[in-house]
C-alpha positions as a Markdown table, in Angstrom:
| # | Residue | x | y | z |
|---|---|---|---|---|
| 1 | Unk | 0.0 | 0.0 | 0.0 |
| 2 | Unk | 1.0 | 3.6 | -1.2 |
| 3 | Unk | 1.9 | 5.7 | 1.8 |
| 4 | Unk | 0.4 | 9.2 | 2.0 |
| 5 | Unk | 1.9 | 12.4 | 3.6 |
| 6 | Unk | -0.4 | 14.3 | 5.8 |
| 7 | Unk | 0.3 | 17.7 | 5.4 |
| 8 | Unk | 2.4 | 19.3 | 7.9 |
| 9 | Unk | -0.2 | 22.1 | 8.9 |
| 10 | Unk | -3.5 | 22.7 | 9.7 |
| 11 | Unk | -6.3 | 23.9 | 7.3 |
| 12 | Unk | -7.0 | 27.3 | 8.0 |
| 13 | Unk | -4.8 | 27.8 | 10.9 |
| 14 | Unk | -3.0 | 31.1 | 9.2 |
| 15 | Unk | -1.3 | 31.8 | 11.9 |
| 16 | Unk | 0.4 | 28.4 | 13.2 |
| 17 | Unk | -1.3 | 28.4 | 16.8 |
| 18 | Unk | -3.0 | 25.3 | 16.5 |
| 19 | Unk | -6.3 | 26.0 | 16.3 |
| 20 | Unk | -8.7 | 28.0 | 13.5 |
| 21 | Unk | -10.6 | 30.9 | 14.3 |
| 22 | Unk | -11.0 | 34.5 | 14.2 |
| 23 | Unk | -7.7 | 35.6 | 15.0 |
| 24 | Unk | -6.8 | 33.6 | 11.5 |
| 25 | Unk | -9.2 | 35.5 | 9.5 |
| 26 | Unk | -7.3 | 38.8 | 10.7 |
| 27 | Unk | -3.8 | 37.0 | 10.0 |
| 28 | Unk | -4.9 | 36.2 | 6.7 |
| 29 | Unk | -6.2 | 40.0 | 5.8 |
| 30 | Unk | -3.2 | 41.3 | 7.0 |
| 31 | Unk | -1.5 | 39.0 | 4.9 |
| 32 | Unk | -3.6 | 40.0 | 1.8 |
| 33 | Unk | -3.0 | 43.9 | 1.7 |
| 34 | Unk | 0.9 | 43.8 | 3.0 |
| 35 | Unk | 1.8 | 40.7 | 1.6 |
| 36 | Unk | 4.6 | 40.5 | 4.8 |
| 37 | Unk | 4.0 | 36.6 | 5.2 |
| 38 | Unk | 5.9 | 36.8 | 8.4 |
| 39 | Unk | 4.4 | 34.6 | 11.3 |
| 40 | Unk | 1.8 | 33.1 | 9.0 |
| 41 | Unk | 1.9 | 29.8 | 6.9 |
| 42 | Unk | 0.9 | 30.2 | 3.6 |
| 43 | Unk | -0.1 | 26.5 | 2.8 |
| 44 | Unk | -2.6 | 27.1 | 5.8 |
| 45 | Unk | -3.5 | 30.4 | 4.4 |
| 46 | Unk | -5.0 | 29.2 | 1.0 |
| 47 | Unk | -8.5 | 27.5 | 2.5 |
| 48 | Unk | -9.5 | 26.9 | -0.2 |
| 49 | Unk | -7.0 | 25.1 | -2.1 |
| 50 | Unk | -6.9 | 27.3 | -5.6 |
| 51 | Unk | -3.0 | 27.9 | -5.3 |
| 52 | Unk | -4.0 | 31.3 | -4.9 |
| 53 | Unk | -4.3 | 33.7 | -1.6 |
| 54 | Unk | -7.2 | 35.9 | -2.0 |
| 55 | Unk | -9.9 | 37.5 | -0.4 |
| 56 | Unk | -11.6 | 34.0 | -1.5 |
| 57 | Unk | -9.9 | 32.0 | 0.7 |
| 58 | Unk | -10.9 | 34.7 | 3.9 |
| 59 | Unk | -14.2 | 34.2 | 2.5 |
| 60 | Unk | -14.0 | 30.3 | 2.8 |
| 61 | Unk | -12.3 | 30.6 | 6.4 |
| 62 | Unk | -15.0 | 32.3 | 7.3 |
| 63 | Unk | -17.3 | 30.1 | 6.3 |
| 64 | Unk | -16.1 | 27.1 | 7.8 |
| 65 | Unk | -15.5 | 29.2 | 11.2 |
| 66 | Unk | -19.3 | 29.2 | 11.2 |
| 67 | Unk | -20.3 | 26.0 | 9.8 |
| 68 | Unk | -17.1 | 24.2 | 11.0 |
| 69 | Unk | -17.4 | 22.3 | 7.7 |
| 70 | Unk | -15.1 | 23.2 | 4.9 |
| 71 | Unk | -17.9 | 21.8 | 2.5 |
């Protein structure tokens, strides 16, 4: 059987402190207009998995902060 790699962060979790919620939603923003990616991860960043960071993806965070569903 064909071994695969969990990713090494968590969904959503923009900036690395374990958990997802409102404080990554303001991580991401900040990320979006100063593009200073310091502190955050960007493979958590894009939610929802275009290979692009946009307001999209703070749009989908947001989403799944409220549904807790990323469907």
């Amino acid at each position: 059987t064909e071994h695969v790699e969990e990713p090494s962060y968590l969904r959503g979790d923009v900036d690395m402190d374990g958990k997802v919620g409102i404080a990554d939603v303001t991580a991401l923003i900040d990320y979006i207009l100063s593009k200073d990616a310091t502190g955050i991860s960007l493979d958590a960043a894009d939610v929802d998995l275009d290979g692009v960071i946009s307001i999209a993806d703070v749009t989908s965070l947001i989403d799944f902060i409220l549904s807790g569903s990323w469907e």
